[in-house]
Each structure stands twice: as C-alpha cells, then as structure tokens.
C-alpha positions in Angstrom: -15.3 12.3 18.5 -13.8 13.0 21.6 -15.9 13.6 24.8 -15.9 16.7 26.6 -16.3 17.8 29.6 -17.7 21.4 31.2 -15.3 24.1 32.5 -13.4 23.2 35.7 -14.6 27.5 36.1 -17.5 28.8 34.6 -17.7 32.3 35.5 -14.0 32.6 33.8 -13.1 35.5 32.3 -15.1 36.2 29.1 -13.0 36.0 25.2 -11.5 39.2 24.6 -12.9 41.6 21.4 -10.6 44.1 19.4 -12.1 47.4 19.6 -12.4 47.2 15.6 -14.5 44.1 15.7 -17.2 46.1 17.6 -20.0 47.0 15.8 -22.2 49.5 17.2 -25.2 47.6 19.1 -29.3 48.9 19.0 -28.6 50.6 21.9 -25.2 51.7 20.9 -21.7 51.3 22.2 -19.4 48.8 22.0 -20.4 44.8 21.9 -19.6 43.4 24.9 -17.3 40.4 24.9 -19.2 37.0 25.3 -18.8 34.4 27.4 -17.0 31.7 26.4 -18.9 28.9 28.1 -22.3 29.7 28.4 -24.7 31.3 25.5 -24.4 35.2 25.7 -27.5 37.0 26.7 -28.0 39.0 23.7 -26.8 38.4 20.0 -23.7 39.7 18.4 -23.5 41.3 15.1 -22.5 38.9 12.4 -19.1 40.2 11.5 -18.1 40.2 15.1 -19.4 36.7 16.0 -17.6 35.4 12.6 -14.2 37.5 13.2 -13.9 35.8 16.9 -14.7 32.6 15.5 -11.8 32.9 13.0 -9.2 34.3 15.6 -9.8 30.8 17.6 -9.3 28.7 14.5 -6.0 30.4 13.4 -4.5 28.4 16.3 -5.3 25.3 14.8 -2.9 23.2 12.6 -2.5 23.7 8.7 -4.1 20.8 7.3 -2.0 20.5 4.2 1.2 19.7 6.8 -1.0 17.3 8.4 0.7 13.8 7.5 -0.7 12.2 10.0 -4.6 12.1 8.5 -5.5 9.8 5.3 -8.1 12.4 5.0 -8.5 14.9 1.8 -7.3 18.2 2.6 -7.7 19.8 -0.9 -10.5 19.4 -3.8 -11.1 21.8 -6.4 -12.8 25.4 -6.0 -15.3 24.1 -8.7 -15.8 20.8 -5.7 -16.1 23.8 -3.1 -19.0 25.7 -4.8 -21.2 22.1 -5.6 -21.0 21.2 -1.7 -21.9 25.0 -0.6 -24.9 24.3 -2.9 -25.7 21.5 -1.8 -24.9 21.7 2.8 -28.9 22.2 2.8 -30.2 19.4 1.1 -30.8 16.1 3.5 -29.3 13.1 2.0 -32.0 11.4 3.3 -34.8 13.2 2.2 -34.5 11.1 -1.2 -38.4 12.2 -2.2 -37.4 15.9 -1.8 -34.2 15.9 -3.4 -34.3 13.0 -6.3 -31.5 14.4 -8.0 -29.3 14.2 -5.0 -30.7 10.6 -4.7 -29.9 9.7 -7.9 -25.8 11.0 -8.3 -25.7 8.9 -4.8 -27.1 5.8 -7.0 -25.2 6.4 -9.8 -21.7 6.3 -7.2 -22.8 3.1 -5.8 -23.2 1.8 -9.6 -19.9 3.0 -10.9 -18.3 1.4 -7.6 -19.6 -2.2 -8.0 -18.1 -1.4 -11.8 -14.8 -0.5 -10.6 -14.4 -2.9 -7.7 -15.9 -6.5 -10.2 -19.1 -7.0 -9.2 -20.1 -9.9 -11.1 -23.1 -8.6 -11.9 -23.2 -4.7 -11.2 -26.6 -3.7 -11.6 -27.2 -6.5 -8.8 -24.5 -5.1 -6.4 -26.5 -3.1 -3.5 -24.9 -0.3 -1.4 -25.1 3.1 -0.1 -23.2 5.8 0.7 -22.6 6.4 4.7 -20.7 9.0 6.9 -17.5 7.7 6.3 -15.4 3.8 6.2 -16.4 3.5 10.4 -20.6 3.7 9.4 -19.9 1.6 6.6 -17.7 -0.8 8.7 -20.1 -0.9 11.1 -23.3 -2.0 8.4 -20.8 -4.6 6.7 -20.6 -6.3 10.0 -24.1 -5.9 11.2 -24.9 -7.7 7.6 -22.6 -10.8 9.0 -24.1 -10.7 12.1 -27.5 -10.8 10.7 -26.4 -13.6 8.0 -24.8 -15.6 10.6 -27.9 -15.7 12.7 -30.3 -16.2 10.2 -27.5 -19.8 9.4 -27.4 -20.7 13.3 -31.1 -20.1 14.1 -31.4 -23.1 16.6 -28.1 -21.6 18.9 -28.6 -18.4 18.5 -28.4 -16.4 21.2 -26.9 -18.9 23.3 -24.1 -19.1 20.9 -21.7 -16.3 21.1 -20.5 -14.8 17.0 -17.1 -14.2 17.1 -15.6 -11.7 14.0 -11.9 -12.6 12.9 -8.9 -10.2 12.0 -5.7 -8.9 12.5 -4.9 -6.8 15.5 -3.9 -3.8 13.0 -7.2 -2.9 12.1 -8.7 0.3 12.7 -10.6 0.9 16.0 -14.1 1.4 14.3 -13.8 -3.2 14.2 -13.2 -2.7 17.5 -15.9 -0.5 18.0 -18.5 -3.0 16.2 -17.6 -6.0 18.4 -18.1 -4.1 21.6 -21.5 -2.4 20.5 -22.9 -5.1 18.5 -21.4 -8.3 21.2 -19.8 -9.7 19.2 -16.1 -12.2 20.1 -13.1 -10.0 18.5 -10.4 -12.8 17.6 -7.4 -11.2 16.1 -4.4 -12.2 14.9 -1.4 -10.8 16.1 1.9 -9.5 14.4 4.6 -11.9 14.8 8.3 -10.3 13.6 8.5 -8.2 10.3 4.7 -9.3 9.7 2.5 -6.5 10.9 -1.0 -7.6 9.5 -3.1 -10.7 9.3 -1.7 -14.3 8.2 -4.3 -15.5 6.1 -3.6 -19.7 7.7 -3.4 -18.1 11.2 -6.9 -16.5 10.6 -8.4 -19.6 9.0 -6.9 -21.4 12.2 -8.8 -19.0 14.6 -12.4 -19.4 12.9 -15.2 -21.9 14.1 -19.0 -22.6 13.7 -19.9 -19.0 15.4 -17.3 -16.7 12.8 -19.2 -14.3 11.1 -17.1 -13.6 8.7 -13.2 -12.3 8.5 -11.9 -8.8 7.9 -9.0 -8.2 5.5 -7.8 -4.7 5.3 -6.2 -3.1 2.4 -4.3 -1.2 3.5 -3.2 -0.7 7.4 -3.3 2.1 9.1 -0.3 1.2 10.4 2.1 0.8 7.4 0.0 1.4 4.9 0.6 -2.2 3.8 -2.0 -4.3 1.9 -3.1 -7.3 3.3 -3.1 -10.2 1.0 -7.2 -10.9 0.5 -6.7 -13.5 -2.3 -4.4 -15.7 0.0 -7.3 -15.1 3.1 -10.2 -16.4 0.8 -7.5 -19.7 -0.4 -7.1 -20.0 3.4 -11.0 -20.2 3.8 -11.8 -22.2 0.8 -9.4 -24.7 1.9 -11.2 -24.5 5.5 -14.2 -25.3 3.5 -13.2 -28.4 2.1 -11.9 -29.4 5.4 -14.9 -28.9 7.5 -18.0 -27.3 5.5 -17.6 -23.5 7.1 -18.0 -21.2 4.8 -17.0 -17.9 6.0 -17.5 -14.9 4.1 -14.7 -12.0 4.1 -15.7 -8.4 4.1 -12.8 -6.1 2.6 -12.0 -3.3 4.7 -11.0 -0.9 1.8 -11.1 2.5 3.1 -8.1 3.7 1.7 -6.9 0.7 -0.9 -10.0 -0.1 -2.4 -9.7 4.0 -3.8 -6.2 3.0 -4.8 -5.2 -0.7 -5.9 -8.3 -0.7 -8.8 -5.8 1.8 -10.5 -2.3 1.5 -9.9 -2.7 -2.6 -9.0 -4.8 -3.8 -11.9 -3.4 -7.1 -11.4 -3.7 -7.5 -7.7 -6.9 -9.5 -7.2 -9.1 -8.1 -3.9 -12.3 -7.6 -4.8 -15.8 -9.3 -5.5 -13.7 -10.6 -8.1 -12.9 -13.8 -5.2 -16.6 -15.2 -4.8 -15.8 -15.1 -0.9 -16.0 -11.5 -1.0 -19.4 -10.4 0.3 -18.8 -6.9 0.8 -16.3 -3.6 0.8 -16.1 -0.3 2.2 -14.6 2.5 1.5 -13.5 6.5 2.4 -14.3 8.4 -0.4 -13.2 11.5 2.2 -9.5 9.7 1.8 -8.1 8.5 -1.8 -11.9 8.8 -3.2 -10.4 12.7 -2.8 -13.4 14.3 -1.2 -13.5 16.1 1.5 -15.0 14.6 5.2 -17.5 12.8 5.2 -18.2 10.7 3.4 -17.9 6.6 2.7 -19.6 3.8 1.0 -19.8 0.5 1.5 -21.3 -2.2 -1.2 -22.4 -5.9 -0.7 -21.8 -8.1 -4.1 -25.9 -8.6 -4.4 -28.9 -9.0 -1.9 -28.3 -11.8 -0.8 -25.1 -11.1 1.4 -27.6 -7.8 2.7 -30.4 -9.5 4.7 -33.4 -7.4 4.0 -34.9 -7.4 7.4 -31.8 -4.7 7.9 -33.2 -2.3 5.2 -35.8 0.5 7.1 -38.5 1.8 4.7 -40.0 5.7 5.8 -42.6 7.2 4.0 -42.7 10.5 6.3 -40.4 12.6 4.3 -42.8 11.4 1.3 -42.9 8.0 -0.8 -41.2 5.1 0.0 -37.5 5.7 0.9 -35.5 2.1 1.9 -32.3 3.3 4.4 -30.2 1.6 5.8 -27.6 3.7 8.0 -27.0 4.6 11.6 -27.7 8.3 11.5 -30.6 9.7 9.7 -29.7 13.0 8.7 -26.7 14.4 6.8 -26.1 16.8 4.3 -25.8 15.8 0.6 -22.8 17.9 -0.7 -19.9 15.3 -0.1 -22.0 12.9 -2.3 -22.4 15.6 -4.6 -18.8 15.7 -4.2 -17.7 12.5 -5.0 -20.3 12.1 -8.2 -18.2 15.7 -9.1 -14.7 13.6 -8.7 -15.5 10.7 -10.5 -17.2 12.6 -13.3 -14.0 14.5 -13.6 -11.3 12.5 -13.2 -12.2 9.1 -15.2 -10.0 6.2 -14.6 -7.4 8.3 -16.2 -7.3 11.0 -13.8 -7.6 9.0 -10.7 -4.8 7.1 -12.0 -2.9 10.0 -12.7 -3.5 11.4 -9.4 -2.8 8.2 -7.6 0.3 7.6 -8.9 1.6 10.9 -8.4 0.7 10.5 -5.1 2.7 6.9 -5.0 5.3 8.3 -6.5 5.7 11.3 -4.1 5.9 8.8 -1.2 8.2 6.6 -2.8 10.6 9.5 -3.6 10.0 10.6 0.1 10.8 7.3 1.7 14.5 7.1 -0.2 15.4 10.7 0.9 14.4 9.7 4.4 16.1 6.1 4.1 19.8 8.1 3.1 19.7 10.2 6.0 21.1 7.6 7.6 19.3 7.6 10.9 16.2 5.3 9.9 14.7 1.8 8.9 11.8 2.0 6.4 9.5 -0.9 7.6 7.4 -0.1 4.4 8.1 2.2 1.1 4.6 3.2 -0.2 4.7 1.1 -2.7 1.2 0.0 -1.5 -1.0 3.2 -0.2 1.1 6.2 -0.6 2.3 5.5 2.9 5.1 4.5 4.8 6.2 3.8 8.4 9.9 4.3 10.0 11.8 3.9 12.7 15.3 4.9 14.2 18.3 2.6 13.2 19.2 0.3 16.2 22.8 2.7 16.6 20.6 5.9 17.1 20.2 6.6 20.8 20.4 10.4 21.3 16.9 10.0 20.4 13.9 8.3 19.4 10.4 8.5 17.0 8.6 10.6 19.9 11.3 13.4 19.5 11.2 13.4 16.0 7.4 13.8 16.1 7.4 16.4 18.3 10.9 18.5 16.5 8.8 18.7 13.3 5.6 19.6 14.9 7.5 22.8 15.9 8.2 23.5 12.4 4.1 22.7 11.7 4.6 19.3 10.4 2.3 17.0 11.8 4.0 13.0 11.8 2.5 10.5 14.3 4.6 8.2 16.3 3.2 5.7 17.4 3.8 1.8 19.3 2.7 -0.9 17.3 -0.2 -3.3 18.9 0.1 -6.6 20.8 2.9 -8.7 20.1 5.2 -6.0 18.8 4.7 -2.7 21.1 8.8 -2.9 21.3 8.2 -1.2 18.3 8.1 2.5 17.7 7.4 4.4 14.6 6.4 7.6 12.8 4.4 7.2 9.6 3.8 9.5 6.5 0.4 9.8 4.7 0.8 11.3 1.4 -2.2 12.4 -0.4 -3.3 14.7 -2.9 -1.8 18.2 -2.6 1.6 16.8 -0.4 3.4 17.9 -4.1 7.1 17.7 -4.5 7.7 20.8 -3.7 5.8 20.5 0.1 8.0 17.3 0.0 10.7 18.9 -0.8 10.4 21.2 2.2 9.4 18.8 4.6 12.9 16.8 4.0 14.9 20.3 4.1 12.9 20.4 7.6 13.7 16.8 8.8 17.6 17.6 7.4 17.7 20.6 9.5 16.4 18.8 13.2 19.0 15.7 12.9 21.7 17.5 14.0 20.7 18.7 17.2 18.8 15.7 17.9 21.8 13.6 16.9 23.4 15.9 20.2 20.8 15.3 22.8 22.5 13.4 25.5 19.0 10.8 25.4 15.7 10.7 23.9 13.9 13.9 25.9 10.2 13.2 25.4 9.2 11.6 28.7 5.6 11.5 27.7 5.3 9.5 24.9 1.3 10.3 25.1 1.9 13.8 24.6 4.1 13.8 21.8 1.5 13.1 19.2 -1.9 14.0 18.3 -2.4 10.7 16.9 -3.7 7.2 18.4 -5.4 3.8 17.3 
C-alpha cells in the first residue's frame, strides 16, 4: 500500500456537485459540496455521497485491460452474491461463524490434495490475505525452525534466507522486517531466475531455508524446484545441511497441478516444507485472498500458533492481521466446488493458450524478441529487436495506455538492468476477442512509433504504473 501524505493546501476548493445529485437537506436547499480533505460537518444524503463517489472512480483504469496485474478481474455473478453475503462475517471469529470456518478447512484440505501432501489430513495451513502474508508465515516458520536447530548461536548468529534476485518484493520485505541476511542469486545472460548449484553454493550453517518461485514475476517463467532440492540433497551428502525449500507458488502452484501434471514441484520432493499461494490470481478469486500450507506440523513450530478464547472457545491463528472478512474464502470454496479439476483445467489452458496465441502475433510484427512464450504461467515478457531504435518498451507502454491498455515495462534486477521489457499477464476473462483487439491496438501504434526520430519517454519512472 502506498503511503500518503496530507494536502500540500487544505482549505482547497471543495469537489463540485451537479445540481441533480442534490437532494433536498432537513433544512432544505441544496447539499452543499464537501470538502474533499477533511470530514464534512454535516452528513450527505446517501444517493449524493454514493454518486460523487462513483464520478471519482470513473477516472480509474478498466481492470479487464489491465495486463499488467496477475490479479482476477472477473468471477461469476453467482461468486458476486456469496462474497456480498458474506463482507460481514470475521474470518477470524471461527466460534461465531463455524461454517465460514469450516469451507476455509475444507480449502486447506483439498490444497494439500492437489499439491501431494504425503499425507493430507496431516498437512496444516490457513488461508491469509494474499501470497505476501502467506510468504511472510512460511518464512517466519524457517526462521523459527532454524532457531529452534542452532539454539547455542542464536542470536549471535545471523539466518541468512537464499533466492534468486527475481523474486517478488514481499521476500524482500520478510528479510528486512524479520532480520534476516537476503542472499540472492543473480541473473547471468538469457537465465533470469535462480540456478539451483549457484543457490546450493550460497548456503551455510545459518540458511533457513531457500525460496524457489514458480513462476516469476518477471517472465512468468518457472523455476526448476526439483533441480533446487537435487542441488541441496547433494549439499547434504557433502556437508550434513539440510536446508528445507519453501515454494513460492502464488501464481504456478494454481496452474502447473493442471496443465504440468508431470512437472514435479510440490511436497511431492521431501525437501519441500511448505507453499503458498494467490488464490486472488489463477485460484480466480477476487483480492484477497492466499494460502499457504506446510507438509505436516512438524515444519510449523507450534510456539508460532496463537490460541484466543475472547471471540468464544478455543480458536488457534496464526496470521499477521486479525480481522478480515470471510467472503473471498467463501469465494474460493465457491470456485473449487464449481470448477473441479476439469474446469480449472479448462480454464487454465484457455488462458495458456490465449497467451501463446498472443505471444506469436506479437513475435511476427517484427519489432520484438519474446524472452518467454507463456508456455509456463500464461505470461510473457518482450523486448524491442536490437535494429529498433525509433523507440523503445517505455513508449510502447505508455502508446497503449492511451488506448487503455495497461502493459508494464519494466528493467530487469541486478546483473541484467541493460535489459528492458514489457510483459503480458493473461488471465481469466483476457478472451480472444479482447486479444484480438489489443493486437489491432499494438498494430495500429507501430507505425508512428516506427517514425519517431528516438525513443521520447524521458522518464522511464513515469511511463508505467508498475514496479518490483
């Protein structure tokens, strides 16, 4: 969330109300217009307050040409009605709303199913806020596991967590908050996430565990997690560490169980201790909402799990925030029971093959290298051929934002920021036809580009919405 700061002028001038909006008041007349930053002195009538509201939001983006979010942007009207019932109820109230409790139980269950728990009904999670929460409780597990190992150095011994630089900024959020050594492996050439032997070189007596991501944010790639755990089993042999890996699944992990059956990832590899995931992203749900699942008890120390008994009996949490409203688990109990394994894989692939189809058109235009096809998440990354010079990714980005398309373009990390690129997200409700229209768009804007005299966005910072 991003942090705001007040009005450089608060006494400026009030938001402006259409006559027709104005609802007589008790004392008659007009309603005044409202302040915008500072609470008005008397109340508004409901249809006025909500019609103002909704004149602001029309200035923000469409969120079905946003391609730059992983994040659902469509569910079912019958998905729409469930969560309205259901914005009231406290997630965490689990003695006041068992029901609620129980669909969240019964998520966690069919996701140690899907993912190979070896013994499901032993697998512990919970649903959390979203893949950063859930990031963020996988690695406090570590933590807490690696301590409870390396009771005679700890504190003086610093716990370092291993990864590749590409990983989303909620790692790097849990290393600063929770002190812990961030070692990350870097990109090197065409390779832009983690080499399993380079992160096996780059663990020691204080790694808490390694992070494998399927798939980057960057290029939607997925990171090979059965070569990571060989690399660490082999580590092992060599030197007795045994470092667990946590699988940073928030988009894959929704994906891989049904269009790569045969790609092995999960707790399937004994070294996997825990996953997360977005069900908000390919779990199709709307935000927010994540979960993230450790293979049994063991790999969640119990000293982590808070029991409350002042919302009534005894409810075990274990979560950063407290409160939060049940209707996006709700939600995803609603998706699961209605897709199946069938339906998800329907919807999966169509998504795949959208992205796929997307990435060709866009690769015989001419102008562009695919660094990655969606052949992986439904999501690819590009970047101008080395001939193109008229312009670059930031232009691109900011042509088809005024046509309401929403691409990022974006540097790559350490080690490769020579590298510039604009990335497509296709989910659920990007169909062919929106495709369709968003090439006729892209088709359209080469030409004058291709006669700029150079690239013409100075400020690379303001030509996207998007950043790492």
């Amino acid at each position: 969330m991003p942090l705001h700061k007040g009005p450089e002028q608060p006494e400026e001038r009030p938001m402006s109300v259409n006559p027709f909006y104005g609802e007589a008041n008790p004392v008659g007349g007009m309603t005044e217009a409202p302040p915008k930053h500072r609470l008005p002195d008397a109340p508004l009538p409901p249809m006025t307050a909500a019609q103002l509201v909704h004149d602001e939001l029309m200035l923000d983006g469409n969120s079905r040409l946003n391609l730059a979010t992983f994040v659902t942007t469509w569910m079912e009207p019958e998905a729409g009605v469930l969560m309205a019932e259901c914005r009231d109820k406290n997630m965490i109230d689990k003695d006041e709303y068992p029901r609620t409790a129980e669909l969240e139980k019964r998520c966690v269950a069919m996701l140690a199913d899907l993912w190979n728990a070896p013994d499901p009904s032993a697998a512990v999670g919970c649903s959390t806020t979203g893949s950063s929460e859930a990031c963020m409780l996988a690695g406090m597990a570590l933590k807490r596991r690696w301590m409870q190992r390396n009771k005679d150095r700890y504190p003086a011994a610093r716990p370092n967590l291993v990864m590749g630089v590409n990983v989303q900024v909620c790692w790097e959020k849990f290393c600063n908050f929770w002190e812990v050594e961030a070692r990350l492996v870097p990109m090197e050439g065409d390779r832009f996430h983690l080499d399993p032997q380079a992160a096996a070189e780059l663990c020691d007596e204080n790694t808490i565990g390694v992070v494998g991501i399927l798939g980057s944010t960057f290029d939607g790639s997925y990171e090979p997690i059965a070569d990571l755990c060989a690399a660490l089993d082999a580590l092992q042999e060599r030197t007795g560490l045994d470092i667990p890996v946590h699988v940073d699944g928030a988009s894959g992990a929704m994906v891989a169980p049904f269009l790569d059956e045969d790609l092995v990832w999960d707790f399937r590899l004994p070294r996997v201790a825990s996953i997360n995931t977005s069900g908000h992203k390919y779990g199709l749900v709307y935000p927010g909402v994540g979960w993230a699942l450790w293979r049994d008890k063991e790999a969640l120390p119990e000293e982590l799990v808070f029991r409350v008994n002042y919302l009534g009996g005894d409810m075990p949490t274990f979560a950063l925030n407290f409160s939060r409203p049940g209707a996006q688990v709700v939600a995803q109990y609603y998706t699961f029971l209605r897709l199946g394994r069938e339906g998800y894989r329907a919807v999966q692939q169509s998504t795949r093959n959208v992205a796929r189809g997307v990435a060709d058109r866009v690769e015989a235009l001419g102008d562009f290298k695919l660094l990655t096809r969606g052949n992986e998440l439904p999501v690819f990354a590009f970047t101008t051929n080395p001939d193109v010079t008229a312009y670059d990714v930031f232009d691109v980005s900011r042509r088809l934002r005024e046509r309401g398309w929403l691409v990022p373009a974006y540097t790559f990390p350490a080690n490769r920021e020579d590298l510039s690129v604009l990335r497509i997200v296709c989910r659920n409700g990007f169909s062919a036809d929106l495709a369709e229209l968003f090439l006729d768009d892209l088709t359209q804007l080469l030409p004058q580009l291709r006669n700029q005299p150079y690239p013409l966005t100075r400020d690379k910072g303001a030509a996207t919405g998007f950043h790492h």
